[in-house]
N, C-alpha and C positions, 0 to 999 in steps of 0.2 A: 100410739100415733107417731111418737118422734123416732121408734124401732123400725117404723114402714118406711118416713121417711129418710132416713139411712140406707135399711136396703137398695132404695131405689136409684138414690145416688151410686151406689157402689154396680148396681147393673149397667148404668149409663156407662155407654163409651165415652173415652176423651173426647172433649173438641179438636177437633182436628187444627195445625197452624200452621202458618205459611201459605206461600202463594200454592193456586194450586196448577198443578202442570199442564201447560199450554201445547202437550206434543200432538202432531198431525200430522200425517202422511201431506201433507200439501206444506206444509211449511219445510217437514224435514228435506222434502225433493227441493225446496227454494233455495234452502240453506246448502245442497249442495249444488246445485246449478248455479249458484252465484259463486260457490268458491272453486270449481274447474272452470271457469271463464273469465277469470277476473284474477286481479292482481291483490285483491281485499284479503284482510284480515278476517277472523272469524270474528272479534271484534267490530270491526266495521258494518259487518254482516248481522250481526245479531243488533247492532242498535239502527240500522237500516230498517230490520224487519218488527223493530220493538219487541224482542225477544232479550231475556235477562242472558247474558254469556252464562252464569252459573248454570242456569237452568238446562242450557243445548250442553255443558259439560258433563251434568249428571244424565242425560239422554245416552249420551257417549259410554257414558262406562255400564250404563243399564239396560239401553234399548241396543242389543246384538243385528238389528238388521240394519239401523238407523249408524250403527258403529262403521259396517261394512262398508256402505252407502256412502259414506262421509270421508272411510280411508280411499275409496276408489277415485271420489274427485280432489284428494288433493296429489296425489298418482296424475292426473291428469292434468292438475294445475301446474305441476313441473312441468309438463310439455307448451303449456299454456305460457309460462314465463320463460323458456327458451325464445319460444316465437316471437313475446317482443323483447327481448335482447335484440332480435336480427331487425326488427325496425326499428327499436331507438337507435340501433347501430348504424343503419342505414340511412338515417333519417340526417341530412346537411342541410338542412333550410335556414337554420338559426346559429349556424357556424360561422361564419364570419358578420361582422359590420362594415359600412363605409363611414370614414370620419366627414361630418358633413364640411368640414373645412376645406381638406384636403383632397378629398374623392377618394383617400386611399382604402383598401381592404384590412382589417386586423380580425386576428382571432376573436370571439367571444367567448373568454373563458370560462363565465361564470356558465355558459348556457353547452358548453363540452365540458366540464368538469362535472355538472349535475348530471349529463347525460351518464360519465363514467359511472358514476356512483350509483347510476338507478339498474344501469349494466350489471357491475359487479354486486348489488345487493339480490337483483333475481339469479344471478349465478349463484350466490350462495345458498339460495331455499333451493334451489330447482338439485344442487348436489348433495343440500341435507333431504329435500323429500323423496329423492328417485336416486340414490349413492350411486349401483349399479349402473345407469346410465349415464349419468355427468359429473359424477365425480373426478376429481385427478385421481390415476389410479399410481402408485409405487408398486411394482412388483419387487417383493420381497423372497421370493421364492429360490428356496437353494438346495440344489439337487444330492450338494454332499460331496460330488468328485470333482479334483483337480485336475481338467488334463492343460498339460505341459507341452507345448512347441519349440521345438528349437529350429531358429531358423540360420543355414550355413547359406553363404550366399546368395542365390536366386531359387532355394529351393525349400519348402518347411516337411521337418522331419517330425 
């Protein structure tokens, strides 16, 4: 008896452990509908939707259409955070104060200086996720020849 009950342990599979995975074609399209439109973290995003981040990570490296999916919006979330650079750039409503003492006009700098900073923070994704398009480019390129002008008066030889 205690020989049967051995074998039968040793047939059972393991219990399985861990969460078990939450992927669906309806959340994966949320997850990336929300990050080509939005200026959100995946982070943000995943505890918006009560999804674990680890969980949409190992999706990413496992699920190949879900991977695609996910690189294409944020390719598009670069274009997404161009567009508001040019309205928070645009945008002078909260640029100046008047002092209620004196009527006069002064800078608000705390409220341009945030603006700079939310500026240059989506320049720097929008040139790490899309390089080819908004990157600063350095041309480094060098053909190899020297050519030499010399110029005699009003005329280059």
């Amino acid at each position: 008896m205690a020989a049967t009950k051995t074998k039968q342990k040793a047939n059972k599979q393991p219990a399985k452990r861990g969460r078990p995975s939450l992927y669906s074609d309806e959340i994966a399209k949320k997850i990336c509908e929300l990050t080509s439109t939005s200026h959100k973290s995946l982070k943000t995003i995943c505890e918006e939707l009560k999804v674990p981040v680890r969980t949409v990570l190992d999706w990413l490296s496992s699920k190949e259409d879900f991977s695609q999916k996910y690189a294409r919006a944020k390719d598009e979330q670069a274009d997404f955070l161009v567009e508001e650079m040019l309205e928070i750039a645009d945008d002078g409503k909260n640029d100046t104060l008047i002092d209620p003492e004196t009527g006069a006009q002064y800078e608000n700098k705390e409220w341009t200086n945030r603006s700079k900073i939310r500026v240059d923070a989506r320049k720097w994704i929008a040139a790490k996720l899309k390089p080819r398009k908004y990157s600063e480019r350095i041309d480094l390129n060098h053909s190899g020849e020297i050519e030499v002008k010399q110029i005699t008066g009003m005329e280059i030889k």
